[in-house]
N, C-alpha and C positions, 0 to 999 in steps of 0.2 A: 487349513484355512489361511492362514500367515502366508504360505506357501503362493495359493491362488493370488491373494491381494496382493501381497509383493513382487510376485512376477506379470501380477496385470498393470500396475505401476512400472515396472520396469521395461513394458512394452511399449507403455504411452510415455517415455519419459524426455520426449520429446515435446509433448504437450505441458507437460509437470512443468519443464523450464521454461517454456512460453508464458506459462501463467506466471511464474516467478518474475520474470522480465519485466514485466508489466504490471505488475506489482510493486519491482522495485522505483519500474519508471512513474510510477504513479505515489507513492513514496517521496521520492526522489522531488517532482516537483510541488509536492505541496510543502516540502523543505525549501525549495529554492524561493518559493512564492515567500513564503514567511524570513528567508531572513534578509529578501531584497527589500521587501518592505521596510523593514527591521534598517537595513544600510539608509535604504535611503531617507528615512525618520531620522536617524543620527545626523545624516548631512545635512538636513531642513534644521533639528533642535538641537544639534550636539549635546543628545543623550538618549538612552535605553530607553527603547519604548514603553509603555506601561499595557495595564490592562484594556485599556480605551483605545488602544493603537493596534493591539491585538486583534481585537474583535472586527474594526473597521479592517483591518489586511483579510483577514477571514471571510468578510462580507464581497473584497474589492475580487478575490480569486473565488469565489463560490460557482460561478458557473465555470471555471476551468475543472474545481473538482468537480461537477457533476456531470462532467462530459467525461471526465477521467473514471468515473463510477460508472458512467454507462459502457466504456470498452472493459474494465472491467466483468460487467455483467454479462456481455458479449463471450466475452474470453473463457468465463468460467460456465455459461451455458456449450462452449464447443466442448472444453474440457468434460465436462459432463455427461454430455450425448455420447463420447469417445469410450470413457468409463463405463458407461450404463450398463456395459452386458456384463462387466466384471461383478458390480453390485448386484444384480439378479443372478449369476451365477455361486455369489456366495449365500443368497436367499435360496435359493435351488437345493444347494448343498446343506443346507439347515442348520447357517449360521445365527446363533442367537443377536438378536436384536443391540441387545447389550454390546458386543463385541463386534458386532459392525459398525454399530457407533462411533465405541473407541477407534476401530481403522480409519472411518472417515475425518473423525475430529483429530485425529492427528496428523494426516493428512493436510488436512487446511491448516492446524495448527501451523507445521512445518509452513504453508504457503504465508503465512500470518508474520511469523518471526523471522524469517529472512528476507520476507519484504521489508518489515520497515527497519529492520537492523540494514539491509543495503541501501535501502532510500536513505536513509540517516548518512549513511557512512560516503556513498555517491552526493547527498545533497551539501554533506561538510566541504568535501572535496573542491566540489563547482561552487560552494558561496563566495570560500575564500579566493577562487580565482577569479570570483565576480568582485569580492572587495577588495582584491589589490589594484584590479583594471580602477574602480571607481574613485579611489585613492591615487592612483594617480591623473585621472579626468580630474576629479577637483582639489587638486594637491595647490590653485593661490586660495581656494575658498578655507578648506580644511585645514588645521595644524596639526591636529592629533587623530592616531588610528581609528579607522571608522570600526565600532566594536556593533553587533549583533546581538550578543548577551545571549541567553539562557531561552529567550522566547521561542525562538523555531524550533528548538527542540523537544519543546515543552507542549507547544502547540501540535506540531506533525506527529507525537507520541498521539495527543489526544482524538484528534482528527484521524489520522492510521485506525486506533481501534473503533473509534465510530463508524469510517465506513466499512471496515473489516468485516464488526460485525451485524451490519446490513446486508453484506457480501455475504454473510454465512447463512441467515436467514432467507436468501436467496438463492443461494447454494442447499440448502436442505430441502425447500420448497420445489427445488430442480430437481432432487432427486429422489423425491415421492413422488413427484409427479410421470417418472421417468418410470418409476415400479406400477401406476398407476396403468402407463400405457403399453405397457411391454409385457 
């Protein structure tokens, strides 16, 4: 069984990394969103934004995420249709319920953890060459380094698994529906 699923994985693993991609890219900028926000609160108050600054940055990129959730959904119904015959063929095979489970929820899992560990680690990347650029744009306003603090990372963890796991809800609902029609 291990056998089938990981070589049906390793057939589409072309599609595996597209999902990743886009993943990370969607990661990625709901990092960038939270900690430009984040910069440019420091240059308005010269300080860390609080809880009230968070939610309004949340609210001002909400339709960026939900456009990012719908290629998402997009992404993960190709990926899916691509798989489909893999999972009926491990249901064919008389894999118990149980243990297709496991493969699928680790599967996504893997898609889960190295999105937002690369969104993270891609959105550090590009903040800080967003806040060196901005640092020196307003280097007569500014004296001191423009800091970000702890919020986008705090934030993009929490938002990452909320839509993750709406993703995955939609992701399993894809692929009942996919044994339903097949």
């Amino acid at each position: 069984m291990k056998k089938v699923f990981f070589g049906g994985l390793k057939n589409h693993w072309k599609d595996y990394i597209l999902v990743l991609i886009c993943g990370i890219f969607m990661v990625t900028i709901i990092f960038l969103s939270n900690s430009l926000s984040d910069c440019l609160q420091w240059i308005i108050d010269g300080q860390i934004t609080g809880n009230a600054e968070e939610s309004y940055s949340f609210f001002d990129f909400s339709i960026t995420y939900l456009l990012l959730v719908f290629m998402m959904i997009l992404i993960i119904f190709s990926y899916i249709r691509k798989r489909s015959y893999d999972y009926v063929l491990l249901d064919v095979m008389g894999i118990q319920k149980r243990h297709k489970y496991i493969f699928i929820g680790c599967e996504y899992l893997g898609i889960v953890v190295i999105s937002i560990l690369g969104g993270i680690l891609f959105g550090a990347i590009l903040s800080e060459i967003i806040k060196i650029e901005l640092e020196k744009i307003f280097a007569n306003i500014i004296f001191t380094e423009i800091n970000y603090g702890f919020s986008p990372f705090r934030m993009t963890i929490i938002i990452g698994f909320c839509v993750f796991g709406l993703l995955f809800i939609v992701f399993d609902e894809a692929i009942i529906l996919n044994h339903i029609f097949h």
